[in-house]
C-alpha positions as CSV (number, residue, x, y, z in Angstrom):
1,X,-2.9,-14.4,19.1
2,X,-4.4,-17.2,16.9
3,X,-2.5,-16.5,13.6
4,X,1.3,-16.5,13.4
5,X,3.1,-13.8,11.1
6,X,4.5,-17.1,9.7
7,X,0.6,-18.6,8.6
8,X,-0.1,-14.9,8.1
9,X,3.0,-14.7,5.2
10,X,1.6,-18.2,4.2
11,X,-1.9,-16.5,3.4
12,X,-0.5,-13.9,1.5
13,X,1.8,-16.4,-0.9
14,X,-1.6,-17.9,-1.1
15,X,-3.5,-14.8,-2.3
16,X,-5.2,-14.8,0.7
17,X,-5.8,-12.1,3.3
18,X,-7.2,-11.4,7.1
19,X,-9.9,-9.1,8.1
20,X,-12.1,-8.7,10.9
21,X,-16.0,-7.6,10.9
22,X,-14.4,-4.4,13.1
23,X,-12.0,-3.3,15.1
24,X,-13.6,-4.9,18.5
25,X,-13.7,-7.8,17.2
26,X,-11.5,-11.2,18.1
27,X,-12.2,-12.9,15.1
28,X,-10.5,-13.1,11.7
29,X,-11.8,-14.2,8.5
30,X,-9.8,-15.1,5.4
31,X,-10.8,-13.4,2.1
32,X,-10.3,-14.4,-0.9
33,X,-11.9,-11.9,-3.9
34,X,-13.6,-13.8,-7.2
35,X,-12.2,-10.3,-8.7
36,X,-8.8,-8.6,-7.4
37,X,-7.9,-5.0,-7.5
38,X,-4.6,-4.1,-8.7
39,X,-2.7,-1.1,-9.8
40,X,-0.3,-1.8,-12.5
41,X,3.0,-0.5,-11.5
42,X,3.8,1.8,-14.4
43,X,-0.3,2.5,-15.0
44,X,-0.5,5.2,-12.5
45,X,-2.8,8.0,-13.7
46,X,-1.9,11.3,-12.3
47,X,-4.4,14.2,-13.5
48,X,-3.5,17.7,-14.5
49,X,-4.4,19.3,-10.9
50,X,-3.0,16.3,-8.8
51,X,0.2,16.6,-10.5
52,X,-0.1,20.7,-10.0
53,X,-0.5,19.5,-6.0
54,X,2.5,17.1,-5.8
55,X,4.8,19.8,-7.3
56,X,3.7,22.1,-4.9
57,X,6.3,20.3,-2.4
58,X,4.4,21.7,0.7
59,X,4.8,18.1,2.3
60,X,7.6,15.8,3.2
61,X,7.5,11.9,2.6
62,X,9.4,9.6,4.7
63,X,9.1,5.5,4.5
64,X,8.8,3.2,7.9
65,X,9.3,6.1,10.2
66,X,6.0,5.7,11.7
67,X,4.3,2.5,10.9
68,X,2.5,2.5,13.9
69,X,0.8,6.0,13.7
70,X,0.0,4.7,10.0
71,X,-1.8,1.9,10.5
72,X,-3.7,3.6,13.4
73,X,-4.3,6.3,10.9
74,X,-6.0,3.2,8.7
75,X,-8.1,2.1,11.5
76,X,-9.3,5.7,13.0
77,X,-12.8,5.6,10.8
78,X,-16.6,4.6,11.8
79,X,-15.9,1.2,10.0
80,X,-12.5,-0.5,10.1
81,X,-11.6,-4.2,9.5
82,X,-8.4,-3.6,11.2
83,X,-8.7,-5.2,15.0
84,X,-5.6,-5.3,17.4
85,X,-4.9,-8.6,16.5
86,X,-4.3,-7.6,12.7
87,X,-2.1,-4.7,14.3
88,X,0.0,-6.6,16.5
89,X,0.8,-8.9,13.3
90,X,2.1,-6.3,11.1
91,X,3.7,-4.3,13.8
92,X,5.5,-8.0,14.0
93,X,6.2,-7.7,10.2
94,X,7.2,-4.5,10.4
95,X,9.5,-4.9,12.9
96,X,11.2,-8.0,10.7
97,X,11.5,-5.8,7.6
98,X,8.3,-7.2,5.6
99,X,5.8,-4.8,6.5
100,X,6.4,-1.1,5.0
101,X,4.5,2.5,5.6
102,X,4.9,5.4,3.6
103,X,4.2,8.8,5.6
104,X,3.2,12.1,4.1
105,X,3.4,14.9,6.7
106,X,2.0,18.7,6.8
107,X,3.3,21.2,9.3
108,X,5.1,18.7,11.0
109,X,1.9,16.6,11.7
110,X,1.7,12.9,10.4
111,X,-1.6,14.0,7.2
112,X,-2.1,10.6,5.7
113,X,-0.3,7.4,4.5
114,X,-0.6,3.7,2.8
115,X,1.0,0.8,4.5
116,X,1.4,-2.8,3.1
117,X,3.4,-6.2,2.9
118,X,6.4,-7.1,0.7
119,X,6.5,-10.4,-0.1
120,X,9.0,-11.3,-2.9
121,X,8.1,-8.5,-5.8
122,X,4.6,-8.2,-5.2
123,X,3.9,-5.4,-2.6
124,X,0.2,-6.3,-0.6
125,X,-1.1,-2.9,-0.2
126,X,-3.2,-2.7,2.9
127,X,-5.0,0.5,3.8
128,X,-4.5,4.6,3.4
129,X,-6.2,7.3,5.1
130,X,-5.7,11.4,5.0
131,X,-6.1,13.9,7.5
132,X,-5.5,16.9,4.8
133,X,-7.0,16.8,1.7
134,X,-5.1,15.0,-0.8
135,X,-2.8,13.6,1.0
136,X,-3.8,10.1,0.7
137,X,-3.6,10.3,-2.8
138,X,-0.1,11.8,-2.3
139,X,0.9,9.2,-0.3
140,X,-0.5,6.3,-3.3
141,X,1.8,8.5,-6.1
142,X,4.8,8.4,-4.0
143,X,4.0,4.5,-3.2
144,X,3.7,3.3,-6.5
145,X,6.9,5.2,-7.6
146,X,8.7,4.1,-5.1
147,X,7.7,0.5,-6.1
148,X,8.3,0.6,-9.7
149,X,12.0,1.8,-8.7
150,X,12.4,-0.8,-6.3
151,X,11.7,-3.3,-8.9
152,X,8.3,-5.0,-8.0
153,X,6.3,-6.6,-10.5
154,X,2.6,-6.7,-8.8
155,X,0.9,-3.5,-6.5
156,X,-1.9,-5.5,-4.8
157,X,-5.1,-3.5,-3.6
158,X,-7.0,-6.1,-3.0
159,X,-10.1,-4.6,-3.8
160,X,-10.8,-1.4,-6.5
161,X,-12.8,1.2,-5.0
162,X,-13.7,4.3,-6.9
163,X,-10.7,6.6,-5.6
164,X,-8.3,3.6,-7.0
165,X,-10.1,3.2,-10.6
166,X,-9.4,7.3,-11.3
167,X,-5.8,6.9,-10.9
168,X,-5.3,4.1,-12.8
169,X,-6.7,1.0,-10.7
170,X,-8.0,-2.3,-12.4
171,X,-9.9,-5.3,-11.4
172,X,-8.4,-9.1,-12.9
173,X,-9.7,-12.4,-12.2
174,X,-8.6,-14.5,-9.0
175,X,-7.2,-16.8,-11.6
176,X,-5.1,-14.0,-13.0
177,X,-4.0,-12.2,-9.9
178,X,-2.8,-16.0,-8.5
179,X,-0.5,-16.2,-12.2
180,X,1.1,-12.4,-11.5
181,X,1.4,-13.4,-8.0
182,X,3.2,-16.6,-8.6
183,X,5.7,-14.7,-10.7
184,X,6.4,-11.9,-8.6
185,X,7.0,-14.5,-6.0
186,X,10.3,-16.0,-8.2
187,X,11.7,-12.5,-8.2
188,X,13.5,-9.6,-5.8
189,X,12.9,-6.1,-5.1
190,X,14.2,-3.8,-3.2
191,X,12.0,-1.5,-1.2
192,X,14.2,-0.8,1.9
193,X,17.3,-0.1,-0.4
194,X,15.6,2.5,-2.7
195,X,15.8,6.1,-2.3
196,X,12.4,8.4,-2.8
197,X,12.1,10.9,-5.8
198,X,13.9,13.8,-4.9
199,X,10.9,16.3,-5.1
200,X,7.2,16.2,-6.8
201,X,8.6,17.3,-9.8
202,X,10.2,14.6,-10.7
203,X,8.2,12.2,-9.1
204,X,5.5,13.9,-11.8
205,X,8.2,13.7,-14.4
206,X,9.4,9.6,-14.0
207,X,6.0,9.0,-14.0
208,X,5.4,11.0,-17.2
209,X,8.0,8.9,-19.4
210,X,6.9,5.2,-17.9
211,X,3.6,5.6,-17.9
């Protein structure tokens, strides 16, 4: 392995990240976006019909019980820029309490999930993926909920795709994200420590009265 989780936390502090051209691939690149994607941690948008589906409760969330079988998840597509070496680092972070999944499951079967890194109050939001419809989108509301109880200041997406921007996802300069990044990093959250909503509903209901 040519990057340490050390130079690898290093990056991040930097507001830089790793990604390979695909998953065969030894090599790593560092990226570093003219234009960041964030979603502001109480600007969550939840529409009429996806906040009809998370009060449904017909799924259960956990947090870091399967980080592995989420970041595969991530990687299980035509395209990924998630090789083994990027694996092996964050199973490394995982395993020393900096790198966090969130889980959604359906019928007992793991259905989708988001995955990222903590680093002071900024959370470093890696990948998603769904094997039932929704359920990546599921796994976002829960995230984000989770994260503005927990006390972090910054949810980075790194980039803004289109699924981001319709629930609430913005773009800022690099010169911005560096400031919210810097700040985050002079403060504490809590991630491990926090319970989950107790159902959809009030999941749908906290975020009702921040947002």
């Amino acid at each position: 392995m040519s990057i340490t989780p050390e130079l690898l936390l290093q990056a991040y502090r930097s507001g830089i990240f790793p990604m390979a051209e695909h998953r065969d691939d030894p090599e790593l690149f560092w990226v570093d976006p003219r234009r960041r994607g964030i979603l502001p941690i109480r600007g969550l948008h939840i529409s009429r019909s996806m906040a009809r589906r998370l009060r449904r409760d017909d799924y259960r969330i956990t947090v870091d019980a399967d980080f592995a079988g989420v970041i595969d998840g991530c990687a299980d597509r035509r395209e990924t820029w998630i090789n083994q070496e990027i694996r092996a680092l964050f199973l490394e972070l995982h395993e020393r309490g900096l790198a966090h999944s969130l889980e959604v499951w359906m019928d007992d079967k793991l259905a989708g999930g988001i995955y990222g890194l903590e680093i002071g109050a900024a959370f470093c939001g890696e990948s998603m993926f769904s094997r039932r419809r929704d359920a990546s989108k599921i796994a976002l509301c829960w995230m984000l909920d989770l994260l503005r109880e927990a006390g972090f200041t910054l949810f980075d997406t790194q980039f803004l795709t289109e699924h981001l921007a319709s629930m609430g996802g913005i773009e800022i300069t690099r010169t911005d994200y560096r400031a919210r990044l810097q700040d985050a990093l002079t403060r504490t959250a809590d991630f491990s420590g926090t319970p989950l909503a107790r159902s959809g509903h009030e999941l749908v209901q906290r975020n009702t009265q921040t947002s």
